[in-house]
Backbone as a chain_set.jsonl record, in Angstrom:
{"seq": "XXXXXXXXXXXXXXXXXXXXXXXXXXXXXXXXXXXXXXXXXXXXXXXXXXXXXXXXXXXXXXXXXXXXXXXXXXXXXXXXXXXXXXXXXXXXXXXXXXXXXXXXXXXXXXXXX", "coords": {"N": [[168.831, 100.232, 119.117], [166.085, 99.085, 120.845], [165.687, 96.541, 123.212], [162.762, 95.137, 122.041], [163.202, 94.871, 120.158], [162.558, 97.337, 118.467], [162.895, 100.386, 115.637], [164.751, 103.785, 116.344], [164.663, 106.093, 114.533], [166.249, 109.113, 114.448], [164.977, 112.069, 113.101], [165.913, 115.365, 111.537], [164.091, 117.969, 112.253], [162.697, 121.017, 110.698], [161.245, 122.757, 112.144], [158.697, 123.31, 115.523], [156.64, 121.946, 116.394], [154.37, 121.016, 118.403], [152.833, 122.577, 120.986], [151.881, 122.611, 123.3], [152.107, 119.137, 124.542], [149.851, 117.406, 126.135], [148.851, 114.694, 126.643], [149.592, 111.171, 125.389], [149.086, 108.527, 123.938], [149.36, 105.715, 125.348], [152.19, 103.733, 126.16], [153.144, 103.697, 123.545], [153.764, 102.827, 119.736], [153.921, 100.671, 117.165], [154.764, 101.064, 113.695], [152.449, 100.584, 111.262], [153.653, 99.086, 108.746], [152.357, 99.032, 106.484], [151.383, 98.917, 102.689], [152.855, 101.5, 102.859], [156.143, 103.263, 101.961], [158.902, 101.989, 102.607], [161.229, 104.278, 103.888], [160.77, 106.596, 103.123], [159.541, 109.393, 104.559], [157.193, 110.18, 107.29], [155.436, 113.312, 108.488], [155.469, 114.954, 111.66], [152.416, 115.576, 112.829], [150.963, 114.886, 111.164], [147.815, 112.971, 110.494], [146.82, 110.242, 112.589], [145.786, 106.701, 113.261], [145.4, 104.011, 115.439], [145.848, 100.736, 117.174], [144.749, 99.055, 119.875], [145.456, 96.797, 120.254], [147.2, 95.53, 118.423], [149.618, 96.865, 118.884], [149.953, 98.328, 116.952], [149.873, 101.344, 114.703], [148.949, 103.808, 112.234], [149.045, 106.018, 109.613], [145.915, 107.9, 109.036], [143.203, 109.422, 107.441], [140.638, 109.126, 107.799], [139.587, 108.496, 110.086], [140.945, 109.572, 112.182], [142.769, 108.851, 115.431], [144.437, 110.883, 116.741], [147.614, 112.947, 116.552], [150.733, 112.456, 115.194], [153.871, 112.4, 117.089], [156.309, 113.326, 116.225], [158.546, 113.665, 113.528], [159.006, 110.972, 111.406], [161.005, 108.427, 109.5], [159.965, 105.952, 107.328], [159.95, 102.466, 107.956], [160.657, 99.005, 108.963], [159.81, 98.013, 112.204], [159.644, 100.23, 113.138], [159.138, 102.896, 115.803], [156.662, 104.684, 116.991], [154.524, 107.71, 118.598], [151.744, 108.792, 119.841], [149.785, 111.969, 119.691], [147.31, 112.361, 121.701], [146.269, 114.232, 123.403], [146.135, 118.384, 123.874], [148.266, 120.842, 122.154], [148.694, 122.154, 119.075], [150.606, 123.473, 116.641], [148.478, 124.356, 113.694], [148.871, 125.588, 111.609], [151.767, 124.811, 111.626], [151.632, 121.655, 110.408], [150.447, 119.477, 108.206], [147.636, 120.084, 105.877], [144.025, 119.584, 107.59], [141.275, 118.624, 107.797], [138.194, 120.361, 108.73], [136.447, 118.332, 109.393], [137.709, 116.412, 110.509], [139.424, 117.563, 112.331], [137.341, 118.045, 114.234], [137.366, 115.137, 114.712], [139.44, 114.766, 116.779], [138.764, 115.874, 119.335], [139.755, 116.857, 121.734], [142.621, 117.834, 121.169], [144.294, 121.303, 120.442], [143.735, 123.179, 117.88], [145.922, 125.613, 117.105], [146.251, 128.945, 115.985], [148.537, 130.636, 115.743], [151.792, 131.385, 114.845]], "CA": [[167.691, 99.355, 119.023], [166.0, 98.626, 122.203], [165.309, 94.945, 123.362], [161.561, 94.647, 122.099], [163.362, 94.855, 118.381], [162.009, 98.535, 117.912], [163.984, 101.395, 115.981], [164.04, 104.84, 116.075], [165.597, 106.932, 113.926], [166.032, 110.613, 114.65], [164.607, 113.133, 111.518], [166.211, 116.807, 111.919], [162.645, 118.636, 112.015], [163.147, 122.479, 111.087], [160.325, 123.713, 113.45], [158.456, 123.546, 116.323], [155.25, 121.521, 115.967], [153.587, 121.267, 119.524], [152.701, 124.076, 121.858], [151.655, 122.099, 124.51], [151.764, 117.838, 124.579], [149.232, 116.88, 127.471], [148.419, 113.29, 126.682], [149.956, 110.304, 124.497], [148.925, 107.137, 123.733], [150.485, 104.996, 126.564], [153.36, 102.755, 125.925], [153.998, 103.71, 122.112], [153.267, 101.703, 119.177], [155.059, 100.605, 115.876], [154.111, 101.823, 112.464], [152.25, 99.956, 110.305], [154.039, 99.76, 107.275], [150.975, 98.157, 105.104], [151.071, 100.369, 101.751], [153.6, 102.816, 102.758], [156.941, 102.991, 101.003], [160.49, 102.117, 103.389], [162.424, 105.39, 103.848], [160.036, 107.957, 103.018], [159.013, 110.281, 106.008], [156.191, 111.041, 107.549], [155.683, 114.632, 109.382], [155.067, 115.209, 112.792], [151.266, 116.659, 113.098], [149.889, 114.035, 110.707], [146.468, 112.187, 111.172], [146.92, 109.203, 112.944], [145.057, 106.172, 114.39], [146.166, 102.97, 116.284], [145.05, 99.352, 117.79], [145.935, 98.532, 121.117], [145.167, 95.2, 120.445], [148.175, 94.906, 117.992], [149.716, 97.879, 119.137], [149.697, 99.062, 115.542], [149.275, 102.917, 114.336], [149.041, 103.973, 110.738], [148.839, 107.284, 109.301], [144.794, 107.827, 108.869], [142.649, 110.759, 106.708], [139.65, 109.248, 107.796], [139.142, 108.231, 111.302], [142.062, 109.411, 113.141], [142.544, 109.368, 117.207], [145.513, 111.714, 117.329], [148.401, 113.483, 115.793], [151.861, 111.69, 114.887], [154.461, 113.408, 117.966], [157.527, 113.647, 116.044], [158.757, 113.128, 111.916], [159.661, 109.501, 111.656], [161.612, 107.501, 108.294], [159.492, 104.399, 107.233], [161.046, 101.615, 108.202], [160.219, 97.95, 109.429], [159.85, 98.129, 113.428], [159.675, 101.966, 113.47], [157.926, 102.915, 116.72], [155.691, 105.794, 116.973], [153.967, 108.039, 119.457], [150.31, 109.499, 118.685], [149.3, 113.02, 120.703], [145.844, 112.717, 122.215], [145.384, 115.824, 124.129], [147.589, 119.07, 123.779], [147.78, 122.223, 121.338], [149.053, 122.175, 117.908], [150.733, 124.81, 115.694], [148.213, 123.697, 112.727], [150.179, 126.098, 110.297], [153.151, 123.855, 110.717], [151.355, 120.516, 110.08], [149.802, 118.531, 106.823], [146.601, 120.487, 106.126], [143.4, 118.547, 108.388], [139.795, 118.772, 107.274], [137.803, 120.747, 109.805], [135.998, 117.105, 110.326], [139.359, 115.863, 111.066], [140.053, 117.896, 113.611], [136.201, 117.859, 115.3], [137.319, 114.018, 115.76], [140.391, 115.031, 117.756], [138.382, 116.975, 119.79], [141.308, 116.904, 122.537], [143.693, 118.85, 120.58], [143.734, 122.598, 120.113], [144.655, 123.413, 116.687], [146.299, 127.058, 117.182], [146.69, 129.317, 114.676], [149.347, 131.106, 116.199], [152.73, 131.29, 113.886]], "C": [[167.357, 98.86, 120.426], [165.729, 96.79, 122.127], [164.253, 94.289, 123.087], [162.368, 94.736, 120.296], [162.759, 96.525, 117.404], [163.076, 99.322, 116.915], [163.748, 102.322, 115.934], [164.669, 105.529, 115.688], [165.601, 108.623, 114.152], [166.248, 111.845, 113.664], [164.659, 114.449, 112.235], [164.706, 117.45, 111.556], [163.162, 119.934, 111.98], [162.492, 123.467, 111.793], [159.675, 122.977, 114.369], [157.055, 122.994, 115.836], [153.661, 121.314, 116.776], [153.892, 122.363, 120.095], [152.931, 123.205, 123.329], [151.42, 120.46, 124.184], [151.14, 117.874, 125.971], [149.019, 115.343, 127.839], [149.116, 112.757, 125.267], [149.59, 109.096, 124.749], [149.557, 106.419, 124.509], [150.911, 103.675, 125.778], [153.943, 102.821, 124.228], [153.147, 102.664, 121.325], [154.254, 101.592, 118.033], [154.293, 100.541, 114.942], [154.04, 100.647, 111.622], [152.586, 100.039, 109.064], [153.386, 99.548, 105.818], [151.123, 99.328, 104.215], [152.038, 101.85, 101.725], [155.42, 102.306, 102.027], [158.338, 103.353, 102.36], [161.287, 103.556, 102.774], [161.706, 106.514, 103.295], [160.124, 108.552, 104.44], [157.663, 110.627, 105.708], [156.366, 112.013, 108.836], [154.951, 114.26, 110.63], [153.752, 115.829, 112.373], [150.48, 115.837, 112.283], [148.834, 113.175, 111.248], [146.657, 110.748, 111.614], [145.939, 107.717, 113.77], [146.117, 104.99, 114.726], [145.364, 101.997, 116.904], [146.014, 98.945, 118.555], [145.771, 97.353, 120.997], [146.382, 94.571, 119.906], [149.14, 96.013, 118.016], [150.977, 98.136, 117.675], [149.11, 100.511, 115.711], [149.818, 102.895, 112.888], [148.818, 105.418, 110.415], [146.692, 107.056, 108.716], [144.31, 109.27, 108.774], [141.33, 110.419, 106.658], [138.95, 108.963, 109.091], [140.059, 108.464, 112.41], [141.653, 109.522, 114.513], [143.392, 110.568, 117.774], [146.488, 112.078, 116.321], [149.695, 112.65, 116.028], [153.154, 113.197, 116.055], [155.947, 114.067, 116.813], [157.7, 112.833, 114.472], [159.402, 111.726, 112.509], [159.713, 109.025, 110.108], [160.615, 106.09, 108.114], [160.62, 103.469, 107.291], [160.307, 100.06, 109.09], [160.712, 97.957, 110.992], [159.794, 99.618, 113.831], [158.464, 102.438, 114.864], [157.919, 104.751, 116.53], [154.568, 106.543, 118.101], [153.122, 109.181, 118.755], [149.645, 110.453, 120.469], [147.367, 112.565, 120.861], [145.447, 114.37, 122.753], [146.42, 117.056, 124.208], [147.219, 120.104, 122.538], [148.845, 121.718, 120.174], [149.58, 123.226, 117.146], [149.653, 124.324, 114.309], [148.671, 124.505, 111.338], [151.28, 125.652, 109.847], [152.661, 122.545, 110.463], [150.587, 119.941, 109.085], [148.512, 119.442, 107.179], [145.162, 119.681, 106.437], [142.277, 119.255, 107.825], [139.44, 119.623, 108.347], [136.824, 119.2, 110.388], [136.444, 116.341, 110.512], [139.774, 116.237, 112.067], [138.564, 117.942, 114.792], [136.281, 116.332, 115.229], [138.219, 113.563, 116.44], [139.965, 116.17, 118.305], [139.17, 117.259, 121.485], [142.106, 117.807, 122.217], [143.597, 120.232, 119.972], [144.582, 122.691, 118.776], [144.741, 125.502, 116.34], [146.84, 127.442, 115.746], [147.883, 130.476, 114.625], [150.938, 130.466, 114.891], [153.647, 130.235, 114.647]], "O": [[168.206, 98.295, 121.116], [165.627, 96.067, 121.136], [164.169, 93.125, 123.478], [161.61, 94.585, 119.338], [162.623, 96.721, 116.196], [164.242, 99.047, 117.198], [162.6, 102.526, 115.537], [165.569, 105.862, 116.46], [164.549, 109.186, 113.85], [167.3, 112.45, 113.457], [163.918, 114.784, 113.159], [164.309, 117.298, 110.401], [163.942, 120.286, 112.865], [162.862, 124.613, 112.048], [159.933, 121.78, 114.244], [156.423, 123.577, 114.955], [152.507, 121.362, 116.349], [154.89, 123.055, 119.896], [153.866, 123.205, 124.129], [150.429, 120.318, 123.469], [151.794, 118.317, 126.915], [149.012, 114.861, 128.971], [149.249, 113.468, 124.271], [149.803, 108.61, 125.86], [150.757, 106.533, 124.262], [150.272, 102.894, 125.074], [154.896, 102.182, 123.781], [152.264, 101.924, 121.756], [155.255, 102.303, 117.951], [153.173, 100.049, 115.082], [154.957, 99.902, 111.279], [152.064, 100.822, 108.27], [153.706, 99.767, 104.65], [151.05, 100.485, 104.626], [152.006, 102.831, 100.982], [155.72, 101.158, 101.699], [158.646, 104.435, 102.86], [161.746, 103.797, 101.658], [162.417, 107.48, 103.016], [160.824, 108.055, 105.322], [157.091, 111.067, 104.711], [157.05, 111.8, 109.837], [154.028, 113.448, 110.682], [153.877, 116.686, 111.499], [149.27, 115.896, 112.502], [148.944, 112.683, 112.371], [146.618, 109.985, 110.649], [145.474, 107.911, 114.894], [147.307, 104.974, 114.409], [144.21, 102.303, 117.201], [147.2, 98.639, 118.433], [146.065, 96.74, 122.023], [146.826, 93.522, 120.372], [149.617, 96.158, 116.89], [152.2, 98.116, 117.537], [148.228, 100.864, 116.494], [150.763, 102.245, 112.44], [148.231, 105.992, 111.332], [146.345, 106.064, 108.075], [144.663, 110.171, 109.535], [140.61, 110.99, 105.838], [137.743, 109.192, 109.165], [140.055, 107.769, 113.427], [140.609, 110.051, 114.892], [143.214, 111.125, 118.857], [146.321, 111.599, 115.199], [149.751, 112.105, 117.131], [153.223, 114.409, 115.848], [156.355, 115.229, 116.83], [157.193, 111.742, 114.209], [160.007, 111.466, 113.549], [158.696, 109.152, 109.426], [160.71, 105.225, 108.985], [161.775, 103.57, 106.876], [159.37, 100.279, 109.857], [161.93, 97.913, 111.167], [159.943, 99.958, 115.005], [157.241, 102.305, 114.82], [158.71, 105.616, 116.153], [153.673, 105.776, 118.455], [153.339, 109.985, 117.848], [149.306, 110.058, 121.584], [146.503, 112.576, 119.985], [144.614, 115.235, 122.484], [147.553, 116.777, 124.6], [146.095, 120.168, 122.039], [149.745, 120.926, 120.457], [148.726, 124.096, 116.98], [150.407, 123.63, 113.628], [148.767, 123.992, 110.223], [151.825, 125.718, 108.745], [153.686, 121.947, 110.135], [149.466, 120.102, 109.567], [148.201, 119.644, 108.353], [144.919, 118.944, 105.482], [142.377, 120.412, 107.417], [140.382, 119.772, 109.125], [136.564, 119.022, 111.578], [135.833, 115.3, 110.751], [140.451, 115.527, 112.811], [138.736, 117.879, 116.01], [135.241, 115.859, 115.688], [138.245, 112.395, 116.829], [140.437, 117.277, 118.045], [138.686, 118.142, 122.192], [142.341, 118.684, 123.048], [142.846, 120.368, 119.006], [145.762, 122.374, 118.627], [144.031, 126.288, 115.714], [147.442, 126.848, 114.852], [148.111, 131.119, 113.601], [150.98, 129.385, 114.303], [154.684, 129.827, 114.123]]}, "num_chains": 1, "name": "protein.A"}
C-alpha cells in the first residue's frame, strides 16, 4: 500500500493486450467504485473515462477517454491507469462500438492476433 492509501493488486492476465502504450493519463487515478461490485474484475482494454478534478475513473460505454492499462480486482482505493494514445490488440479486449472507438481517436485498434 503506498502512502496516499492506494492499493494495487496484481491480476495474472493470460495475454498480451497492448502493442504499443504511447500516452497515459498522468499521475493515475483510483476507481470509482459507485455501482460496481468489490472483488469482481475488470479487463484490461475496457472503456474508460476519468475526472481530474477528483481524480476519479470509472469504467464508461458511453463517453470514454481511454482504455483501462492493466486487469484490476474491485476494491475500495484501487488505483487505475487509463491508455490515451497507443495500439491495441482489439481481439483481446471487451468488444467496443465502432463509435467507441472514433472517440478514442488516439488509439489504434489492431486487428492483428
Amino acid at each position: 500500500m503506498s502512502k496516499l492509501g492506494f492499493k494495487r493488486t496484481e491480476v495474472a492476465g493470460d495475454k498480451t493486450i497492448f502493442a504499443h502504450v504511447l500516452e497515459t493519463a498522468l499521475g493515475g487515478f483510483a476507481l470509482d467504485i459507485t455501482g460496481l461490485t468489490k472483488g469482481d474484475k475488470i479487463v484490461a482494454g475496457t472503456a474508460f473515462s476519468y475526472d481530474e478534478a477528483t481524480r476519479l475513473a470509472k469504467p464508461d460505454s458511453v463517453n470514454p477517454k481511454g482504455l483501462l492499462y492493466e486487469d484490476v480486482v474491485i476494491d475500495d482505493n484501487t488505483s487505475v491507469d487509463i491508455v490515451l494514445r497507443g495500439t491495441v490488440y482489439a481481439r483481446r479486449i471487451p468488444a467496443l462500438t465502432d463509435a467507441l472507438k472514433a472517440k478514442m481517436a488516439q488509439i489504434i485498434f489492431s486487428q492483428s492476433k
